[in-house]
Residue frames as a rotation matrix with the C-alpha (Angstrom) as fourth column:
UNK 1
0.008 0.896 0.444 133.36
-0.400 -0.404 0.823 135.99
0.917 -0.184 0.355 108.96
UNK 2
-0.659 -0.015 0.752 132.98
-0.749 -0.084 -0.658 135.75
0.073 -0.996 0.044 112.50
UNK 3
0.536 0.790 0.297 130.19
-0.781 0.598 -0.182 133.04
-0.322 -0.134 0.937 111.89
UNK 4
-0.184 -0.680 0.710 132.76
-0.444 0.702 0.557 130.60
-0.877 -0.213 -0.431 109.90
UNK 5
0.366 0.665 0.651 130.22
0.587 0.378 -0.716 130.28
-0.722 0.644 -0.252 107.13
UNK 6
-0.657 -0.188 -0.730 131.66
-0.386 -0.748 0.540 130.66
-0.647 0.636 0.419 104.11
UNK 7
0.776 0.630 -0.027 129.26
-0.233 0.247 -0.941 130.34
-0.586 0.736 0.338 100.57
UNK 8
-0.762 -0.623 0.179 131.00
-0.062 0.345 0.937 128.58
-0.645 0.702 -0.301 97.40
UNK 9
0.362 0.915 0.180 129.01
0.354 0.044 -0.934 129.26
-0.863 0.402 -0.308 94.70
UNK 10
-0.836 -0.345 0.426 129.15
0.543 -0.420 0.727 130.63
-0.071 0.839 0.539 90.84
UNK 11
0.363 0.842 -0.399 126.54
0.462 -0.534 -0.708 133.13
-0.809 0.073 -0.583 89.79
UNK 12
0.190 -0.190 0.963 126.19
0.923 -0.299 -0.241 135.11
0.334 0.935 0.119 86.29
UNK 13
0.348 0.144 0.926 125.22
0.076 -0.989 0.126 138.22
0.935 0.026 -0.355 88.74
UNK 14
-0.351 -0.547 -0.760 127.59
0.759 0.309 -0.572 138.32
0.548 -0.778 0.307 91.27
UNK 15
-0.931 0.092 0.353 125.88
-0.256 -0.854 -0.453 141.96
0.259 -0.512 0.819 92.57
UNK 16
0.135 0.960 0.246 122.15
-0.750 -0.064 0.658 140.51
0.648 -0.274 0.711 92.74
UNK 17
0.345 0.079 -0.935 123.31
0.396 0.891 0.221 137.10
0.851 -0.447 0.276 94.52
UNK 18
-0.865 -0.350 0.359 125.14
-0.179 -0.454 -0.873 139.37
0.468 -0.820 0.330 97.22
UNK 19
-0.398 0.738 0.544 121.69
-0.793 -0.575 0.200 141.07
0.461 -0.352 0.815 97.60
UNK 20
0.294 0.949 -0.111 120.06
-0.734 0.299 0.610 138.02
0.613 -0.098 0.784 98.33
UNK 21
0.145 -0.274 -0.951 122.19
0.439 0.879 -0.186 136.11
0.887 -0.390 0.247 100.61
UNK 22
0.244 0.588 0.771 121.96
-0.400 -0.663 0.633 136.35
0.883 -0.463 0.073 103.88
UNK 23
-0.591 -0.430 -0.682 123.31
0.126 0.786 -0.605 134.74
0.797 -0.444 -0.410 107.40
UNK 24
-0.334 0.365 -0.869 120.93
0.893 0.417 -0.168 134.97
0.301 -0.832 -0.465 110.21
UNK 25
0.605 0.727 0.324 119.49
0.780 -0.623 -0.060 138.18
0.159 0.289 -0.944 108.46
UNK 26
0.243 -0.728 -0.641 122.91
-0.200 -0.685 0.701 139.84
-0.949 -0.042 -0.312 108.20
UNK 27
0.908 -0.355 -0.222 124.10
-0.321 -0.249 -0.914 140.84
0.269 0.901 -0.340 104.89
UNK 28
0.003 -1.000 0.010 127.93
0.630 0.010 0.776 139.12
-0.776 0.004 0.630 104.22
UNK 29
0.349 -0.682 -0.643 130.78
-0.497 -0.716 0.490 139.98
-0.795 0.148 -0.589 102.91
UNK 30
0.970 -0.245 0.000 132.53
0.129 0.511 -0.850 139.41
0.208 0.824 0.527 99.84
UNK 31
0.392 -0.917 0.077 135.89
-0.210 -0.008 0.978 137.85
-0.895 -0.400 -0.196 100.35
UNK 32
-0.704 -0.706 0.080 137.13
-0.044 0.155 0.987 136.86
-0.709 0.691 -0.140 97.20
UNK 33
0.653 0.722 -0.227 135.32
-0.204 -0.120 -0.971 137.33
-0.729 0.681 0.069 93.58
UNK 34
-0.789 -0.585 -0.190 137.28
-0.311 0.113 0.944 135.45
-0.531 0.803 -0.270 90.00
UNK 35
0.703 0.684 -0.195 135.98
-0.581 0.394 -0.712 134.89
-0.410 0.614 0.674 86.93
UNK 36
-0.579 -0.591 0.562 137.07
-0.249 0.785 0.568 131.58
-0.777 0.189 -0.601 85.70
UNK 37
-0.391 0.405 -0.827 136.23
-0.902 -0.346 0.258 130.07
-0.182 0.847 0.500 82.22
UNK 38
-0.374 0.717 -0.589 134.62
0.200 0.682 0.703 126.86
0.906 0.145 -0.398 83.40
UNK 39
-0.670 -0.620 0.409 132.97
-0.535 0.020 -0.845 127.57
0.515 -0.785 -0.345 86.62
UNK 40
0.494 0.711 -0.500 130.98
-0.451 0.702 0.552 124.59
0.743 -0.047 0.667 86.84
UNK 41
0.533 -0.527 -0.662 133.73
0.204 0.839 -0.504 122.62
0.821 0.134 0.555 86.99
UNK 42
-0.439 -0.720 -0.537 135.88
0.408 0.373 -0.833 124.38
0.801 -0.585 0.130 89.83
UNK 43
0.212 0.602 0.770 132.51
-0.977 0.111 0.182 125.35
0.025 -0.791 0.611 92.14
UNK 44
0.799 0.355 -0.485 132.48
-0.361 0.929 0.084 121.29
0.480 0.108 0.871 91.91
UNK 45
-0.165 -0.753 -0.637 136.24
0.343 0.562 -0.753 120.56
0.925 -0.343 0.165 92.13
UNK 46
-0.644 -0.405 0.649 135.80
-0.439 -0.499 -0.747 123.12
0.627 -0.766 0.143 95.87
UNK 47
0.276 0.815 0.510 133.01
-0.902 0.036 0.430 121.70
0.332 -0.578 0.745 96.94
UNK 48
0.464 -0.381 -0.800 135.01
-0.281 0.793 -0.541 118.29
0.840 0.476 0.260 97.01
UNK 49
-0.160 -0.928 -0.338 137.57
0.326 0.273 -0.905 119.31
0.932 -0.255 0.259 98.31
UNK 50
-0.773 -0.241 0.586 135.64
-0.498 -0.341 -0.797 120.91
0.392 -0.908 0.144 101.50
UNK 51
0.077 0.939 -0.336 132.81
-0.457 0.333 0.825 118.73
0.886 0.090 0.455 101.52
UNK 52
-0.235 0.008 -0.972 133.66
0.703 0.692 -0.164 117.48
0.672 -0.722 -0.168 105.09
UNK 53
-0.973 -0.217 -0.075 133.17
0.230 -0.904 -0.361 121.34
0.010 -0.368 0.930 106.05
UNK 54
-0.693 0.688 0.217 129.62
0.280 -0.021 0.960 121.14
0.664 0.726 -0.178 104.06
UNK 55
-0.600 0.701 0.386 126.19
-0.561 -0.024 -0.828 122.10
-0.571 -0.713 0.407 105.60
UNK 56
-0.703 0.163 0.692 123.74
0.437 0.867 0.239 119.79
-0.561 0.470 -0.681 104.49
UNK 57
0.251 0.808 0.533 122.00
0.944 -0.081 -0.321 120.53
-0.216 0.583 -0.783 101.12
UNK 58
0.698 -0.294 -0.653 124.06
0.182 -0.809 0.559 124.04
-0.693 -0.509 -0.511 101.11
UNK 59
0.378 -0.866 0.326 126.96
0.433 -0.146 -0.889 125.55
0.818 0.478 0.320 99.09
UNK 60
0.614 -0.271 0.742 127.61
-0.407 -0.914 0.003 126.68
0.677 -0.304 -0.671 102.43
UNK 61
0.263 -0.742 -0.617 130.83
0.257 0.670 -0.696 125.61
0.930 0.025 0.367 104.36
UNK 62
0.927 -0.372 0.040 132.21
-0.163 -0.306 0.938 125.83
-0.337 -0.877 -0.344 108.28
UNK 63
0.344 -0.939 -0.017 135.65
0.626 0.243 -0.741 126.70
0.700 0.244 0.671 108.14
UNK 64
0.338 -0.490 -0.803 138.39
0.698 -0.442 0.563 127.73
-0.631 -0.751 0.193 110.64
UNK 65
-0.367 -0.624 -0.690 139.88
0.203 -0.778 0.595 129.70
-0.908 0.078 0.412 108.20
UNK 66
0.408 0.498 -0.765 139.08
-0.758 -0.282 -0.588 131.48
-0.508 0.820 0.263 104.45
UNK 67
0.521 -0.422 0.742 139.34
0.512 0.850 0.123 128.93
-0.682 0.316 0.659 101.46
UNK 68
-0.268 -0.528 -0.805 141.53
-0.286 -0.755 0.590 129.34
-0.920 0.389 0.051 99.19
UNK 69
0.414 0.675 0.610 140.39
0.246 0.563 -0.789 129.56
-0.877 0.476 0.067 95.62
């Protein structure tokens, strides 16, 4: 995205949480979509590992480049 902001997140409904996210009243994009069979655990393990990227309070992340998940 052209903003840098990416979202790390889990959701059950990955088609309503689209609907409702938003960046400065632009609809994103989905860049990457897995089901995994704990994803508590690796939203947590990514959020770790980019948490110097973090916005505060936020699953959302500045990055230079997509993460990789």
């Amino acid at each position: 995205m052209e903003s840098g902001l990416y979202k790390i997140g889990k959701t059950k409904n990955w088609e309503s949480r689209l609907k409702t996210l938003k960046v400065d009243y632009k609809t994103i994009q989905l860049m990457q979509l897995k089901w995994v069979e704990n994803r508590h655990l690796v939203e947590n393990y990514h959020h770790t590992i980019y948490e110097a990227y973090r916005l505060p309070q936020s699953e959302w992340f500045k990055l230079e480049h997509q993460p990789i998940i």
